[in-house]
C-alpha positions as CSV (number, residue, x, y, z in Angstrom):
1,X,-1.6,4.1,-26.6
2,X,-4.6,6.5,-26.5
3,X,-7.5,4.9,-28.3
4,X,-11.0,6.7,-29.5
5,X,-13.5,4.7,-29.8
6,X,-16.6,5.3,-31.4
7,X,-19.9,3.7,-30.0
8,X,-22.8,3.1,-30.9
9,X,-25.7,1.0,-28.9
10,X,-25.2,-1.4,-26.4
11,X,-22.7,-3.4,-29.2
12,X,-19.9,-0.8,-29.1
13,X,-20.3,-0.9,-25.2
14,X,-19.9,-4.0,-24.8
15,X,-17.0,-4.1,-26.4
16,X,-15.4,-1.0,-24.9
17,X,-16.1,-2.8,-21.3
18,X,-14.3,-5.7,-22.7
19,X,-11.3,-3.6,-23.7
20,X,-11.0,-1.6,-20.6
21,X,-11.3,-4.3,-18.3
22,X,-9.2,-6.9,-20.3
23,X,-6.6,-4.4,-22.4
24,X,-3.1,-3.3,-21.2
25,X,-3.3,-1.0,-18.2
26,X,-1.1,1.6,-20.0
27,X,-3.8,2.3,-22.6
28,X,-6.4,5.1,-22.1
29,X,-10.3,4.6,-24.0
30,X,-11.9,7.8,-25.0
31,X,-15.0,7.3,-26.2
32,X,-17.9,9.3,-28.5
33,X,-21.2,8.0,-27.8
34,X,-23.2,8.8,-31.3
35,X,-26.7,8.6,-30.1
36,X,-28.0,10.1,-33.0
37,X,-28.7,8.8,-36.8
38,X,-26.2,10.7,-39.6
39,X,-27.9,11.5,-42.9
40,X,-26.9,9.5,-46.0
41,X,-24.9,12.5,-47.7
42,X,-22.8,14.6,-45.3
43,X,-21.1,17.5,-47.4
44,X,-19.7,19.1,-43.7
45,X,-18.5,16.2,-41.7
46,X,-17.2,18.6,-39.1
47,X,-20.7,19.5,-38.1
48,X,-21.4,16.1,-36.7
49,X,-17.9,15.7,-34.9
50,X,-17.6,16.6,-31.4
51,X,-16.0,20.1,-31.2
52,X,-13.8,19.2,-28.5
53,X,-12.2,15.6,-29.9
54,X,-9.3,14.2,-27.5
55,X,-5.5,13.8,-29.4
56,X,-6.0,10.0,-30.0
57,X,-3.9,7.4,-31.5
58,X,-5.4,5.1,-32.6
59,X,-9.7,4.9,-33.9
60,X,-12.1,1.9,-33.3
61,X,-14.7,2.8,-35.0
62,X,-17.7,0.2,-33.1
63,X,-20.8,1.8,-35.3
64,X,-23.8,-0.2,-36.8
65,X,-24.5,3.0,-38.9
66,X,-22.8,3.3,-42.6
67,X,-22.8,6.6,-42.7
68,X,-20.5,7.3,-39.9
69,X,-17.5,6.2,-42.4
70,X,-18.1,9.7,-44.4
71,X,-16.9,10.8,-40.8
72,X,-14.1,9.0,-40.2
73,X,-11.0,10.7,-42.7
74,X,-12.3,14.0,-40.8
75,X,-12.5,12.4,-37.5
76,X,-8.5,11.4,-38.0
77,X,-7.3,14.2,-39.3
78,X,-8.8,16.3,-36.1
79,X,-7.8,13.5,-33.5
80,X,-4.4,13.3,-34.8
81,X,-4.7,9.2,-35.7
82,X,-2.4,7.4,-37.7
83,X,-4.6,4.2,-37.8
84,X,-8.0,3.0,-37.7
85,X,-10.3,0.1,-37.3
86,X,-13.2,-0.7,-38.4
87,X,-15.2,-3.6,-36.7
88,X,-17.8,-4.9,-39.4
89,X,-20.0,-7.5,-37.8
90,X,-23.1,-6.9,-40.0
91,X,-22.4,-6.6,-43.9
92,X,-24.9,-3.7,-43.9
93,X,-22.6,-1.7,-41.2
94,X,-20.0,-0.9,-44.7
95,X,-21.1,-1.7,-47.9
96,X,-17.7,-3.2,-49.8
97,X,-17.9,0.0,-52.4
98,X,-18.1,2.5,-49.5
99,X,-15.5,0.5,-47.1
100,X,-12.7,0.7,-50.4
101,X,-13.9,4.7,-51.0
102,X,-13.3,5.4,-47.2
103,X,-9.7,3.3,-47.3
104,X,-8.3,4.9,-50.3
105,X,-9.4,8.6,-48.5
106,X,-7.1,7.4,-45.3
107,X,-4.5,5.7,-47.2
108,X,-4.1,9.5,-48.8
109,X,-3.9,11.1,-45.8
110,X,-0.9,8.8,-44.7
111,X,-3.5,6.6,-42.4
112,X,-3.6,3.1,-41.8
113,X,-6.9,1.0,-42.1
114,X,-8.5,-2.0,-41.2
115,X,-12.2,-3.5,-41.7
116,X,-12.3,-6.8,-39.8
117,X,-15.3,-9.1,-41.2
118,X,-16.1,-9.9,-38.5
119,X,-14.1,-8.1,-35.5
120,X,-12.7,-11.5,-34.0
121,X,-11.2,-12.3,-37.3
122,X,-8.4,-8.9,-36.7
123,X,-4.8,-10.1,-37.1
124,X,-1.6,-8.0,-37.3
125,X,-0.9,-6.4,-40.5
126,X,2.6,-4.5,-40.3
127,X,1.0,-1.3,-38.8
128,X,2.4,-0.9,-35.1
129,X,-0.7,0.9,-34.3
130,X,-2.7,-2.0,-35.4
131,X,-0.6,-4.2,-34.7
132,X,-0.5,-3.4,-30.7
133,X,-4.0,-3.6,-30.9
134,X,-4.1,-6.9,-32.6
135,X,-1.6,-8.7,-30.1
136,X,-4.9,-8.7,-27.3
137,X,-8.0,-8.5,-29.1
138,X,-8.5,-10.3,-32.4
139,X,-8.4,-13.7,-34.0
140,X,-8.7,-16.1,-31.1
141,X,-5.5,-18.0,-29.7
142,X,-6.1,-19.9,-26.7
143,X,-3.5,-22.3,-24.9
144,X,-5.1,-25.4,-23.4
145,X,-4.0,-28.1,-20.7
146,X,-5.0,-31.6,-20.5
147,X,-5.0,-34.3,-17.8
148,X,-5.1,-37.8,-19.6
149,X,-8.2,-36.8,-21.9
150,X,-9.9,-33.9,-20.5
151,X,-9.4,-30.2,-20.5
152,X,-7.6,-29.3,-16.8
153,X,-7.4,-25.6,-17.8
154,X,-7.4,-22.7,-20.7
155,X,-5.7,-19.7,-21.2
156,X,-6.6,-16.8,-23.5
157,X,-3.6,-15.2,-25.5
158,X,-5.5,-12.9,-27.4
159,X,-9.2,-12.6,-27.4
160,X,-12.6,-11.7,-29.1
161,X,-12.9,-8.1,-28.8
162,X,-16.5,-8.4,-27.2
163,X,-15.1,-10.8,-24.8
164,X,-17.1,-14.2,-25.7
165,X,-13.6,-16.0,-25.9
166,X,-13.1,-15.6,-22.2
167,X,-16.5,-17.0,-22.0
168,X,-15.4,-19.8,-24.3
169,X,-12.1,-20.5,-22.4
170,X,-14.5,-21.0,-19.3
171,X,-16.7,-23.5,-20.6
172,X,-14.5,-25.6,-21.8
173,X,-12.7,-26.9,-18.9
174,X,-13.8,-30.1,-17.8
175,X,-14.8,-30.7,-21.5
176,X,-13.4,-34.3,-23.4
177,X,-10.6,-32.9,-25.2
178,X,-11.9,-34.4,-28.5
179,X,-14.9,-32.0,-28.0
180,X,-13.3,-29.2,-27.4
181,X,-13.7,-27.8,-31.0
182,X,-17.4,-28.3,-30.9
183,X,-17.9,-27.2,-27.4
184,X,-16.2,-23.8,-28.3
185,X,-18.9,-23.2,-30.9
186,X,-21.5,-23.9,-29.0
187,X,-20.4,-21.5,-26.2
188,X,-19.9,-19.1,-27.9
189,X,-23.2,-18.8,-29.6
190,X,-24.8,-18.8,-26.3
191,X,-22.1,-16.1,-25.4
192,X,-23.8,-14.7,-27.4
193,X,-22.5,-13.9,-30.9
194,X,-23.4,-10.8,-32.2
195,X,-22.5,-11.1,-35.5
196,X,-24.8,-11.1,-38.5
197,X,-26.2,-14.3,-39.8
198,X,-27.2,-12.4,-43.1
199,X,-24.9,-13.6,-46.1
200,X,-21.9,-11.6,-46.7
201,X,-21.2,-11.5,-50.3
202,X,-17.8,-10.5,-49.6
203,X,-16.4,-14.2,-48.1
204,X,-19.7,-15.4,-49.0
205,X,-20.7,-16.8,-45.2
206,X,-22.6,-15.2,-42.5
207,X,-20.4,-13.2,-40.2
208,X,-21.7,-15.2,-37.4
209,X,-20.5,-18.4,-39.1
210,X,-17.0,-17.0,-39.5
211,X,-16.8,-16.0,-35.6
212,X,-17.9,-19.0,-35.3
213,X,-15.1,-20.9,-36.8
214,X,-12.6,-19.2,-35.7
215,X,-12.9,-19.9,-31.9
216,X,-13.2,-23.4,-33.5
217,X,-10.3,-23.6,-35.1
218,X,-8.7,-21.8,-32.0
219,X,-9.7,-24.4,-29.8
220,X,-8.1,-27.2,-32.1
221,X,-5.3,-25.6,-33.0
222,X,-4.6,-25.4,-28.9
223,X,-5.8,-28.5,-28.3
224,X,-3.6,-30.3,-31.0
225,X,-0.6,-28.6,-29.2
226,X,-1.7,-28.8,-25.9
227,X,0.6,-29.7,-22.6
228,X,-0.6,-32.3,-19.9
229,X,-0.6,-31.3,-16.3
């Protein structure tokens, strides 16, 4: 799978890192570094596309600018994608109204989308694109051994995007299995977390919250069906 990643700032890097080192060996990353700010209305969004863009697959859009979403039907159509995704981790990345107007635009085109709030919350949706994605990097799933009562070793099945759950997975070991849960939230804070802890309106918690329970509820889920060496 050829993936074209869009990053922006030391957040999309991090997670391209994460992806290359941690991804199947079989995929390739191309990535656009947009190092410059896009202006609120673009009427040519050719003219702020890269005139040489590489045949691509697949588009992770990893942008804290709102603006680059006027790009992205433009940006598919040139690359040849058939899917996108589109990591929200701040509520001011893609206002709701804009995020529905850019989804209806792909969906015409015969392209799948996604807008993960936040990123670690991706799952599979049907979309094989999307879906081959989704297998690695996601909604944490973490497999846990325990001797008597206390965490002997972790394994990640799919993780974080920006790689805190392999952080996570690390910290734990050692831990009182009946901590586990809380651990994990605690670790990955200090990963840290860059998710927004302004208020989404849309799930009305703080995107950091939400990342934030999900490695919880990861953790218990694992350790609740956990093996004993």
């Amino acid at each position: 799978m050829i993936i074209y990643a869009i990053v922006q700032g030391t957040y999309g890097a991090r997670i391209v890192k994460n992806i290359r080192e941690r991804g199947p060996k079989d995929w390739t990353i191309e990535v656009w570094n947009l190092t410059f700010r896009l202006p609120a209305v673009i009427d040519e969004p050719s003219d702020f596309i890269p005139k040489n863009v590489p045949k691509a697959d697949l588009i992770l859009s990893l942008t804290q600018d709102p603006n680059t979403a006027q790009l992205l039907p433009t940006l598919a159509r040139k690359t040849g994608a058939k899917a996108l995704i589109v990591a929200v981790d701040d509520p001011n990345w893609l206002p709701m109204g804009l995020q529905l107007q850019t989804k209806k635009e792909l969906e015409n085109m015969g392209v799948a989308s996604v807008y993960p709030r936040p990123f670690c919350t991706l799952t599979e949706v049907g979309n094989p694109l999307i879906d081959a994605f989704a297998k690695f990097f996601g909604n944490p799933e973490l497999e846990i051994k325990v001797d008597s009562e206390e965490v002997k070793d972790v394994t990640v099945k799919r993780g974080a995007p920006c790689g805190s759950t392999w952080y996570v997975a690390d910290k734990l070991k050692g831990v009182k299995k009946s901590n586990a849960s809380n651990e994990a939230g605690l670790a990955h804070h200090y990963y840290p977390c860059l998710a927004s802890m302004q208020l989404d309106k849309h799930s009305g918690e703080t995107l950091m919250h939400l990342a934030g329970f999900a490695i919880k509820g990861a953790a218990e889920k694992a350790i609740n069906s956990s093996s004993s060496t």
